[in-house]
N, C-alpha and C positions, 0 to 999 in steps of 0.2 A: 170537278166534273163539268159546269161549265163551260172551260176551256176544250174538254173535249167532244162537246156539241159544235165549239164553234171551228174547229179539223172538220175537212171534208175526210171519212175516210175508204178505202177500196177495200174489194177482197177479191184477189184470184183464185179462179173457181177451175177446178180439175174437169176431166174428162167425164168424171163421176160424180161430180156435182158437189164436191166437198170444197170447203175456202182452204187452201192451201197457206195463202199468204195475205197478209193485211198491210196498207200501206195508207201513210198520211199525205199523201200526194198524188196528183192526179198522174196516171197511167199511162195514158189513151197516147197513142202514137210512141212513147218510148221503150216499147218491147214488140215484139211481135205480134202481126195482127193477130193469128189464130190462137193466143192467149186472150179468155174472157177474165173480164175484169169488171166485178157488180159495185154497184157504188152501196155505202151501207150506211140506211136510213136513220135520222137521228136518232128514233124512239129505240133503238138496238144497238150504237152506237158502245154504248159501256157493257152488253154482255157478252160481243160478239168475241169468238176464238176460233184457233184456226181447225176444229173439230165440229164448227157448224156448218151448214148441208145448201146449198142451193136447191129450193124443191117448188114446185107451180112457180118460180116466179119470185122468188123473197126465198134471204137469207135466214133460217130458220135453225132453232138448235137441233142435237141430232136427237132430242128426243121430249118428253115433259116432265121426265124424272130427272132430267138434266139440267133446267134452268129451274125447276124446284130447287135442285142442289146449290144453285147458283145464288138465288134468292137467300136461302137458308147462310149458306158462306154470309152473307152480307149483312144479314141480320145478325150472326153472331158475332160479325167483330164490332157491328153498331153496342150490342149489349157487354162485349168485353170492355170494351172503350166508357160507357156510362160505369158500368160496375168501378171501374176504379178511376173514373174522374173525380174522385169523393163527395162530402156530401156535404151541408150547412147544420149545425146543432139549431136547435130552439133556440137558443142564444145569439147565434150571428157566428157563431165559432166553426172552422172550415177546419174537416178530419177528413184526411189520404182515407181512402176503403181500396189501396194497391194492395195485392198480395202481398206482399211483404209489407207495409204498413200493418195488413189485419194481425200476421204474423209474431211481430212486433209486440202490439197493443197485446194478443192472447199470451206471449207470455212472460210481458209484465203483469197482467193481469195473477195469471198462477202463480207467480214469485209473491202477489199482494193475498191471495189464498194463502197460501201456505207461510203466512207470516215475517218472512223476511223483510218484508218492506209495509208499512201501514198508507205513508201516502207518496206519490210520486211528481219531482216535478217532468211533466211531459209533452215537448215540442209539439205543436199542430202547425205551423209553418216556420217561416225563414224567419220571422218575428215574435213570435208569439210562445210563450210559455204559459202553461196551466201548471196549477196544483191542485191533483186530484186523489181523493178518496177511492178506497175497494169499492164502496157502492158507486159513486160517477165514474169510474173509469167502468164499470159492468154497463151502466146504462148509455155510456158511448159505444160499446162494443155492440150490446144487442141494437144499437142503431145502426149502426153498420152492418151487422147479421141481417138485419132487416131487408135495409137495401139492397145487397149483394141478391137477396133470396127473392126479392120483387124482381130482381134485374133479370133472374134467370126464367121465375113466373111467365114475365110478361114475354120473353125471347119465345119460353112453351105456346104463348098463346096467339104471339104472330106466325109461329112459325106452322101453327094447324089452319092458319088460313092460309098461309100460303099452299098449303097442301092441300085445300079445299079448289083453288083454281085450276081449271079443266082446258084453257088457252093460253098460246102464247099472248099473246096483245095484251091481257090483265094484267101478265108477269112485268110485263116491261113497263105499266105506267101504274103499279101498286109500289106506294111511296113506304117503303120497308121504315125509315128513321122512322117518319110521322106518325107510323101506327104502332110500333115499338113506345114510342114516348106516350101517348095517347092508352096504350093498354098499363103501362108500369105509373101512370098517374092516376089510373081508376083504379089501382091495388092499395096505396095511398090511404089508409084510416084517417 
């Protein structure tokens, strides 16, 4: 993102007032003069698309149900991305919480129910091997149950304030990560 603060970028603006086109180069003299071309301010830089409005003066979304949505998109891949970044045991031991890691672990886990197996040994990384019991291999799972269920908590409870904001200008400088990470650590026992 960064890098895309430091792009100047345009947007040509229709008849109608709509950005038509966005461009990371400056414009001005290599098209026709009676083509407007608004230059688009940092703080909007990463929402803008070519479905936002020229309106008073400022490139603006075409609505506030629309960068709500926008926000929300952004919040959920932040929370998709935590959910299965995995997680650290009490021990120092690093366990996948990937969909298909949890998948995995659930059923080896029912294979250790249903008696076929007592204890298992079970990769947690590229190095590391556990041997674990039907009761620790449960309580790695309900730790990851955990998480995943914090992950989506906290996604519920950014994602009502973002729907609490009545302007654009909040949308654009409320820091979606920072409050994601700040709500899924106050859930945290």
């Amino acid at each position: 993102m960064g890098e895309l603060l430091m792009t100047r970028l345009f947007a040509r603006i229709d008849n109608d007032g709509e950005c038509k086109e966005i461009v990371d180069f400056e414009p001005f003299g290599k098209f026709h003069e009676s083509i407007t071309w608004i230059e688009i301010p940092d703080k909007i830089k990463s929402f803008v698309r070519e479905d936002y409005i020229y309106k008073d003066g400022e490139i603006v979304p075409p609505s506030l149900d629309y960068i709500h949505n926008q926000c929300k998109n952004r919040l959920s891949a932040i929370r998709y991305n935590h959910e299965i970044a995995g997680i650290s045991m009490a021990d120092g031991t690093k366990v996948g919480t990937s969909r298909e890691e949890y998948t995995k672990m659930v059923n080896l886990y029912q294979s250790m129910v249903d008696g076929t197996v007592d204890e298992v040994e079970w990769k947690v990384s590229n190095d590391k091997w556990l041997t674990v019991t039907k009761n620790e291999f449960k309580n790695i799972i309900d730790t990851v149950v955990v998480h995943v269920d914090n992950s989506f908590k906290a996604e519920k409870m950014v994602s009502e304030l973002i729907r609490s904001y009545t302007d654009f200008n909040s949308l654009y400088s409320f820091d979606i990560e920072k409050n994601f990470l700040d709500s899924y650590n106050s859930l945290i026992v």
